[in-house]
N, C-alpha and C positions, 0 to 999 in steps of 0.2 A: 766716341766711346764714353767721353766724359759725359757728351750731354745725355747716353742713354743712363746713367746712373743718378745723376743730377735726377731725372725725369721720374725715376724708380720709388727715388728718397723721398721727392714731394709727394708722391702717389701714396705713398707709405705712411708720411704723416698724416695727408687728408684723411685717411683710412682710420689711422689711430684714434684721431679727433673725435671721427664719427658714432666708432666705438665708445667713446668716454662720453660724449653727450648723449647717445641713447642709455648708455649705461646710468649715468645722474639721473636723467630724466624717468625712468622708470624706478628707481631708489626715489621721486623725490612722489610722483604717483601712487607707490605703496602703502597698501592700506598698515594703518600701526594694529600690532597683534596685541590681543588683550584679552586674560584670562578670567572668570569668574568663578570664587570660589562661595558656595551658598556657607551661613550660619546660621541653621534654622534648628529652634526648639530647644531645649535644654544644652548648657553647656556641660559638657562632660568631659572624660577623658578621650573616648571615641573620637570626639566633634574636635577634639584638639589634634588629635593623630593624623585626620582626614585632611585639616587646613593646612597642618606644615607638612604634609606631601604636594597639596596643592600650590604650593608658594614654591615649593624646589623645582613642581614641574614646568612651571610658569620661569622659574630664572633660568631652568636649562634650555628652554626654549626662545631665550633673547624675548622674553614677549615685553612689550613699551610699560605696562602698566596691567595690576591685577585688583581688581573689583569685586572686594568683596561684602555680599548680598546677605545683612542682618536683619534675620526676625526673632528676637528671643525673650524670652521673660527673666534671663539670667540662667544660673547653674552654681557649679561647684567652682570656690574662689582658686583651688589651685589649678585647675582645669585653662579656667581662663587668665592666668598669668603666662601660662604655659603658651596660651596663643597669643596675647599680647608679645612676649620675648620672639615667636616665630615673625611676627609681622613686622617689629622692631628691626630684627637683623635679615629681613626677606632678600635682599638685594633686585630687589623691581621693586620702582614707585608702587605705593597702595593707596585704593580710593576704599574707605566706606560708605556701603550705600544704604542706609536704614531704610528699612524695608517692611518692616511699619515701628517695630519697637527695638529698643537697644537702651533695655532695660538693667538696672544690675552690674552683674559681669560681663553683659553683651555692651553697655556705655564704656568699660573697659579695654575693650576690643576695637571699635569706633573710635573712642579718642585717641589709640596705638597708629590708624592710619595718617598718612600726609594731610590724604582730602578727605573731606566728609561730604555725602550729597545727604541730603534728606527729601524722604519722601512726604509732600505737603499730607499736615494731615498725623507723620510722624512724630514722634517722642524718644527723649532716649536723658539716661539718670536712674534716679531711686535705684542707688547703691547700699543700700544701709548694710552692714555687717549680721548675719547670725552665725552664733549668738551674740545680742548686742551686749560685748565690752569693749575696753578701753581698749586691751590690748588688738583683737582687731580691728577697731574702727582703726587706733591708730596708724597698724598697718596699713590697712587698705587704704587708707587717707593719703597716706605717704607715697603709696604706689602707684594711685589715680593723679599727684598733682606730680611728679617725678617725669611720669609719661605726657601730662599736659605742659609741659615745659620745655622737653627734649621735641615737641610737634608745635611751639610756639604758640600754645594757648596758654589763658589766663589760668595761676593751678590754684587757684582761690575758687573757681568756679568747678573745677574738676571734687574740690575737695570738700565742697557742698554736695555734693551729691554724695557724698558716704556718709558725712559727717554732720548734725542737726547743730549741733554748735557755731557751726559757719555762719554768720550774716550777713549777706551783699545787698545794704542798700538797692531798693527798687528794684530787687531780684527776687530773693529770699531773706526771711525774718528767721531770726536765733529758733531753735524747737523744731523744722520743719528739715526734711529733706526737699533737694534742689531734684525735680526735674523739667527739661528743658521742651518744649514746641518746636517745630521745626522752623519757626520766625521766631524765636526766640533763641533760639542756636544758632540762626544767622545773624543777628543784630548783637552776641555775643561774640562773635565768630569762631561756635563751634563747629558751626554748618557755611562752608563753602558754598554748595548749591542747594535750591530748593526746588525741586526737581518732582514731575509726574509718574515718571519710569525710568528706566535703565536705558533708554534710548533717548532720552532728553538729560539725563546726567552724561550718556556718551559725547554728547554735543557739546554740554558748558563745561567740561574739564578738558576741549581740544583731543576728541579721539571721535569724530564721527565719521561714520564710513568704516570702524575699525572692526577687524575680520574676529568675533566674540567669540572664544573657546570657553564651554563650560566645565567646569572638574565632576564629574559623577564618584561618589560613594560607589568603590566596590562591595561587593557580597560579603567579605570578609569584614572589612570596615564599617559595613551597615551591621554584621553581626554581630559585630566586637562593643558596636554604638548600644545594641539594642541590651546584651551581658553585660554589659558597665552601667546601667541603669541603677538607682540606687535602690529600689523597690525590686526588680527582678534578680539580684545579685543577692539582697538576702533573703528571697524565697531562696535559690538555688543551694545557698547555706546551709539552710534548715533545713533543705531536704535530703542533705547530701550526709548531715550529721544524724539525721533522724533515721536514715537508710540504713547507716552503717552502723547505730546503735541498735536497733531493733533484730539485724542480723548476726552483731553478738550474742543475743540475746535469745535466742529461738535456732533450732537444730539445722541445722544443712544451707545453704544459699539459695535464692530465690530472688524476687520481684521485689523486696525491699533494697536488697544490695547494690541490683543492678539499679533500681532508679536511682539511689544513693553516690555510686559512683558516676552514671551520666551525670547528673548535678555537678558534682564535682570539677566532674570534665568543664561542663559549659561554664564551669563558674574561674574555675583557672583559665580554661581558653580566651575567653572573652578579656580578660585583664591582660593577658600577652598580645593578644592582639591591639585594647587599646593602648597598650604600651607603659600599663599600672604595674605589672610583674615580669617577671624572665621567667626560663626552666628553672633557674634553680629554685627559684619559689618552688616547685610542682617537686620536683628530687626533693627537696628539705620535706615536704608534706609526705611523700612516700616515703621514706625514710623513717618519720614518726609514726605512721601508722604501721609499719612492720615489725618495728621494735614495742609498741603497745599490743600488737597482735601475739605477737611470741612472749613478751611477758606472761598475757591473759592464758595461753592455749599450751604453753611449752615448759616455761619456767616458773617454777612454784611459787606461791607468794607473791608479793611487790615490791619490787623494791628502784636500785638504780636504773635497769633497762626500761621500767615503765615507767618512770619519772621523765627521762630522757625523749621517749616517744611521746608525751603529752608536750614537754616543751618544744619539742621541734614542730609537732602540729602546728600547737599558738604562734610560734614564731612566724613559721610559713604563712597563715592566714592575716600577722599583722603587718607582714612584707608588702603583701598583695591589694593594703590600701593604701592611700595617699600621707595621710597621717595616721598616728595611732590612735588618736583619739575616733577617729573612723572606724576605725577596726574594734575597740573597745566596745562601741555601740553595738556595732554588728553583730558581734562574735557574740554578748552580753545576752541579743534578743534572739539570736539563733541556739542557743547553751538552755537558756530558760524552755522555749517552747518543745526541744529535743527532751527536758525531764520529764514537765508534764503530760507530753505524750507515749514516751516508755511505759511513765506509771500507770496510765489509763492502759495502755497496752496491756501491763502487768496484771493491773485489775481484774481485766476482760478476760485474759487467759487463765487465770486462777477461778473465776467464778463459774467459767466453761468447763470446768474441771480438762484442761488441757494440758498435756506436759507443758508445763515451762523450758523443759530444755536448759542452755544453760544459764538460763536468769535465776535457776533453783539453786545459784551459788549466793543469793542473793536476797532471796525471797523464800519462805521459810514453805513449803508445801505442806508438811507433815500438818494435820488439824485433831486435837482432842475433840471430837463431840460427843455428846451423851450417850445417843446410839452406839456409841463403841465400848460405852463402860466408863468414860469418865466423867468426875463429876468436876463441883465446881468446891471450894473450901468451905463457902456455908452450910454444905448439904454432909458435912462429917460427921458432926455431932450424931445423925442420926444412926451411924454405923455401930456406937458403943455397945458393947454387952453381945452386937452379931457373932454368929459362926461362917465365919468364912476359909478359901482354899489359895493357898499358895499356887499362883502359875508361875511362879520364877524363884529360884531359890533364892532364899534371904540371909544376907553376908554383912552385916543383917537387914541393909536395905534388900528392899525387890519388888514385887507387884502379888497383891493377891487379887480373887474373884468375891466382891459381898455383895451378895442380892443382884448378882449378875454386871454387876459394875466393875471395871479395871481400878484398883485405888492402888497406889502406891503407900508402903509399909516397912515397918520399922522392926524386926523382932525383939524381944527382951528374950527370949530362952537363949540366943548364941545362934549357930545356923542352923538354918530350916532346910529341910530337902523340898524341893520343886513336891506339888500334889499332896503335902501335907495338911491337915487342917489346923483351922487357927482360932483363936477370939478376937477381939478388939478390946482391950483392956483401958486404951486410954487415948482419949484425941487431946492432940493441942494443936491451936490453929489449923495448919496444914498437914501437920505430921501425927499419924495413926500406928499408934504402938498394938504388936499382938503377940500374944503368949501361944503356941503350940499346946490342943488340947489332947491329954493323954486317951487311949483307948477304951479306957475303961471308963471314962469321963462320958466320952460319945457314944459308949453300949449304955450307961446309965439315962 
């Protein structure tokens, strides 16, 4: 009995054994998984939203290491800090793979990875601050050599690239910005590998054979990229202010409004989505436009409720950029272009002889022209000594008829009854005095 247990036990252990060696053996066979997250074309807010998704899905997935694939001329400086801090705290080693330029704020990006491949042929630097001041060069200086520090490069060389006052010796000379060759990057060792493709960096950073996950741009994210544009965000502006000024401004709602408010939409969407604004940006903008709306349409005058809807407007629109000074721009050349085109608006409806609607709060319709009887100040003198007819009684202003013309008048008798006849006894400048002539005056 003992020896069938004895017999069981060993059987059991060979068994185990075999289990654990094929089990290592096939852990030691396993291809290492490896993500790639593209940065291509302007840095924005979009392209930063897109990459620290890609970095989360890469650490949820235990993947060995994520490579990410640089082409850029640069972007917006907060944009790409924003991605520099994702890659910094990504938790998966990260490889840059410049991919041809990692220019700007894309050199920022690059220099935040472990490893750097460059691709021969590649460049990456010419960081220069705009606008070029002190204040940010020195920022950004500080930010470029902070991060070449904490990834064991030299932050002297990081901090030539923003800063023209740097001079390295047999590098760069004082007055120039540093940017670096991709053997120049290695002989500095800002470039690990100098590499032909993404399949020859996979090989010299110890990951070849490794099973290459790409992160695609969703629909959203590509839309959110293409709204946060810095050129298409303030078209959407202007049009959205110019919509909804044009249809205070003219009777009923129509195709200004609605273009006005899609703008709007796509112009708040896009910044939620790149992750520039919240609702409550959008709630604060509806909010000010309801309270400017019921001021204009409900409550007589102007005063605190329309005060209050224009500030919540501004507010919400300066929420929804990065800084204010962003927003100041913006808002500055979207405000400008929204006047001059009411007024040409204005122009165009007034010389079309078109109701104004209620721009006529604003815009004077009523017109004297001669054809109607009035004249002009110069042309009084020649009324003196006329007989003319009272159409409005005179209290003792009012209006008479001379020589078929409307002239505003003055009486000296005291009041006139409407359809009386008059003289003109006396002009000064503007104002035409007349005496009421007696009956017997005009039978003579």
């Amino acid at each position: 009995m003992k020896s069938n247990e004895r017999v069981i036990a060993v059987l059991a252990a060979v068994l185990v054994s075999l289990v654990c060696v094929i089990g290592c053996a096939q852990a030691a066979g396993a291809a290492p998984l490896v993500y790639s997250v593209p940065v291509r074309g302007a840095i924005e807010h979009g392209l930063a939203a897109f990459l620290a998704r890609g970095l989360r899905e890469a650490r949820e997935a235990g993947a060995d290491a994520v490579i990410i694939e640089i082409d850029t001329p640069g972007g917006f400086v907060d944009a790409a800090l924003k991605m520099r801090d994702s890659i910094m705290t990504a938790g998966v080693p990260t490889v840059a793979f410049v991919n041809t330029r990692a220019w700007s704020a894309g050199a920022l990006i690059a220099i935040a990875c472990e490893d750097v491949g460059m691709k021969m042929g590649g460049s990456m630097g010419a960081a220069e601050t705009r606008p070029k001041e002190e204040k940010y060069i020195s920022a950004m200086r500080a930010e470029f050599e902070a991060t070449a520090e904490m990834r064991g490069r030299d932050p002297k060389i990081a901090g030539a690239m923003v800063d023209a006052d740097v001079e390295i010796p047999g590098l760069i000379e004082r007055g120039k910005i540093l940017t670096l060759t991709a053997k120049q990057a290695e002989d500095v060792g800002y470039a690990d590998y100098t590499v032909r493709d993404i399949g020859d960096l996979l090989e010299q950073a110890g990951l070849a054979g490794a099973e290459l996950h790409e992160v695609d741009m969703t629909s959203s994210e590509w839309l959110g990229r293409a709204l946060t544009n810095e050129a298409v965000s303030q078209v959407l502006l202007t049009l959205g202010l110019v919509g909804l000024a044009v249809e205070v401004f003219t009777p009923g709602f129509g195709i200004p409004g609605t273009v006005g408010l899609v703008s709007l939409a796509l112009f708040f969407g896009g910044r939620i989505v790149g992750g520039l604004a919240g609702w409550e940006v959008v709630v604060l903008f509806l909010v000010g436009l309801a309270l400017l709306l019921l001021e204009l349409f409900v409550i007589p005058g102007f005063g605190v409720v329309g005060i209050l809807g224009i500030v919540s407007i501004f507010a919400s629109l300066i929420l929804s950029y990065p800084t204010p000074a962003q927003a100041m721009g913006a808002i500055s050349i979207s405000i400008v272009v929204t006047v001059l085109l009411i007024l040409l608006l204005i122009r165009f409806l007034s010389r079309g002889g078109k109701r104004l609607g209620r721009a006529g709060r604003i815009v004077l319709e009523h017109s004297e022209a001669p054809e109607e009887g009035y004249v002009g100040v110069e042309d009084l003198r020649s009324l003196l000594g006329e007989e003319a007819r009272a159409i409005t009684p005179l209290r003792p202003v009012g209006a008479i008829n001379a020589s078929g013309r409307r002239v505003e008048a003055i009486s000296e008798g005291g009041f006139v009854p409407e359809g009386t006849h008059v003289r003109v006894i006396r002009v000064e400048g503007n104002r035409v005095f007349v005496k009421p002539i007696a009956q017997e005056e005009r039978g003579g």
